[in-house]
N, C-alpha and C positions, 0 to 999 in steps of 0.2 A: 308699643306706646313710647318707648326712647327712654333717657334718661330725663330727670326733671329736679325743677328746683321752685319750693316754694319760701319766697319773701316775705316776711312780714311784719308788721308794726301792730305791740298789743300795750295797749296802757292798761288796762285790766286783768285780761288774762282770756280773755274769749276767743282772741283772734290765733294765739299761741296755743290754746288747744284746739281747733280746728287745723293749724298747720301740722301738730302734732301725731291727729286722726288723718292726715291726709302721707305723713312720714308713714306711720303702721299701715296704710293700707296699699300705697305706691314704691314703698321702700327706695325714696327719691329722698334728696337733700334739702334741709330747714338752714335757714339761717335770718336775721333780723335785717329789715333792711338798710340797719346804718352799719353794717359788717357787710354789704355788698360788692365791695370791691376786695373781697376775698377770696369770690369766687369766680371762675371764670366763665362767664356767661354763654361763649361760643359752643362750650363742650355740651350745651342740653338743646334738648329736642324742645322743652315745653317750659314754661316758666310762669309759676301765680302770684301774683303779686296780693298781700291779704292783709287786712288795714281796718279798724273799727269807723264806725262813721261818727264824726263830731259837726254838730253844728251844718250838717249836709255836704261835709267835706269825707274823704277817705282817707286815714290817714297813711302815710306812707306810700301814697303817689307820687310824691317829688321824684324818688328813688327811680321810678318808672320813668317820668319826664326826660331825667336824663339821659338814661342809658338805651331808650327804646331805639334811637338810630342805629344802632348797634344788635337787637335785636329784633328789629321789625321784621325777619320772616323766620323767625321760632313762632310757636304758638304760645299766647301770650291770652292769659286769662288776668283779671280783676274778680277777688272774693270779699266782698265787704259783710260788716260785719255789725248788728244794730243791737236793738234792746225793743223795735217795736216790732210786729206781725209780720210776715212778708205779705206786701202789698204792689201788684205787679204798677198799678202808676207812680207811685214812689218810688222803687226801683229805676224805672226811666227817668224820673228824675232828676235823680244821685247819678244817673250816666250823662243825663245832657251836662248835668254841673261840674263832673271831675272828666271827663275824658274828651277833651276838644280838639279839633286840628285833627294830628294824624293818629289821635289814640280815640278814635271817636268807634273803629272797624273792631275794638276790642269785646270781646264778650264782658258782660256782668253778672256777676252769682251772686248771691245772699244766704247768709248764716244768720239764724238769730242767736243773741249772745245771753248776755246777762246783764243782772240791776243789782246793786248792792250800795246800796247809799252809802253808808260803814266804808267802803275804800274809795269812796268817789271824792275828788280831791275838792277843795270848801267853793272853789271855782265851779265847778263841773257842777257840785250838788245846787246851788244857786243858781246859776242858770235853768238846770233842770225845775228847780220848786217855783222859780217864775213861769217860765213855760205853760207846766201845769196849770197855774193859777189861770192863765190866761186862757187857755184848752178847758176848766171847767166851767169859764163863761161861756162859751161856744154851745147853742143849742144841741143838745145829744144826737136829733136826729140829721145833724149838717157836720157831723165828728167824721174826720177819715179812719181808716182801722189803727195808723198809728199812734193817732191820737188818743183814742181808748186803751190804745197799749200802754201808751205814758201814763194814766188815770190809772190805770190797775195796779201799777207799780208800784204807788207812793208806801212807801212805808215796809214794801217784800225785800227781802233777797229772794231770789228766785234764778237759776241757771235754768236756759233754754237751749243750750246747744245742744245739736243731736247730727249723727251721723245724717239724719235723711237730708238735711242743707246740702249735703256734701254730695248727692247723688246728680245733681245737674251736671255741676263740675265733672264729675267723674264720668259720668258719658261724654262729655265736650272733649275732653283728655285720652279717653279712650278710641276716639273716633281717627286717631295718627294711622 
């Protein structure tokens, strides 16, 4: 498999423990992606970049934007990282929207993460309560699955991460 490095941006804490589980089970290097030029990219075989998704952006793709010329033939995964269901058309989605041009050939994996109104910042949580509001006017039976994901939430903490997200990744990774 090579040596490896997974990048990542967690404003919660979901995306940092997935890169975490992905440290203990590849015994490859973690680091955030505003500490990236720390490291020196040339020396890996494979490189994740893992990033929560806001507003249908990933975050901590700029980091990738930059430095992909430079790494355009390492193997180059994108892990993002949600709060609703995995839904393989929403996923495509989130790929047509964050990866354009020449990061279009990159793979995308999905983690689901976690809800915690209680740390979500008065921005995030607002956003979020509007959202909803507008998804429970939406007829139930024309609801996508993330939608119902959002609906189920209001009011839970609830942690969703689990190793099995990790298992796509991990065959894509292992396939060096």
């Amino acid at each position: 498999m090579g040596k490896g490095l997974v990048l990542y941006k967690s404003k919660y804490g979901a995306t940092k423990k997935y890169a975490d589980m992905l440290q203990a089970e590849l015994h490859c290097d973690v680091g955030e992606t505003r500490h990236i030029q720390e490291f020196t990219l040339g020396a890996y075989h494979w490189i994740v970049f893992a990033g929560g998704i806001y507003a249908s952006g990933i975050a901590g793709l700029d980091a990738l934007r930059k430095v992909y010329p430079q790494i355009r033939h390492h193997k180059t995964a994108v892990f993002c990282v949600g709060a609703s269901p995995f839904d393989e058309k929403a996923l495509a989605e989130i790929k047509v929207h964050n990866l354009k041009g020449d990061l279009r050939s990159i793979p995308v994996f999905y983690g689901r993460g976690t809800w915690d109104e209680g740390k979500m910042t008065w921005r995030d949580r607002t956003l979020c309560k509007m959202l909803q509001k507008a998804v429970a006017k939406k007829d139930p039976a024309a609801r996508e699955p993330w939608m119902e994901g959002l609906l189920s939430a209001i009011g839970q903490t609830v942690d969703w991460t689990d190793r099995a997200y990790l298992l796509p990744l991990l065959a894509y990774l292992g396939e060096s």
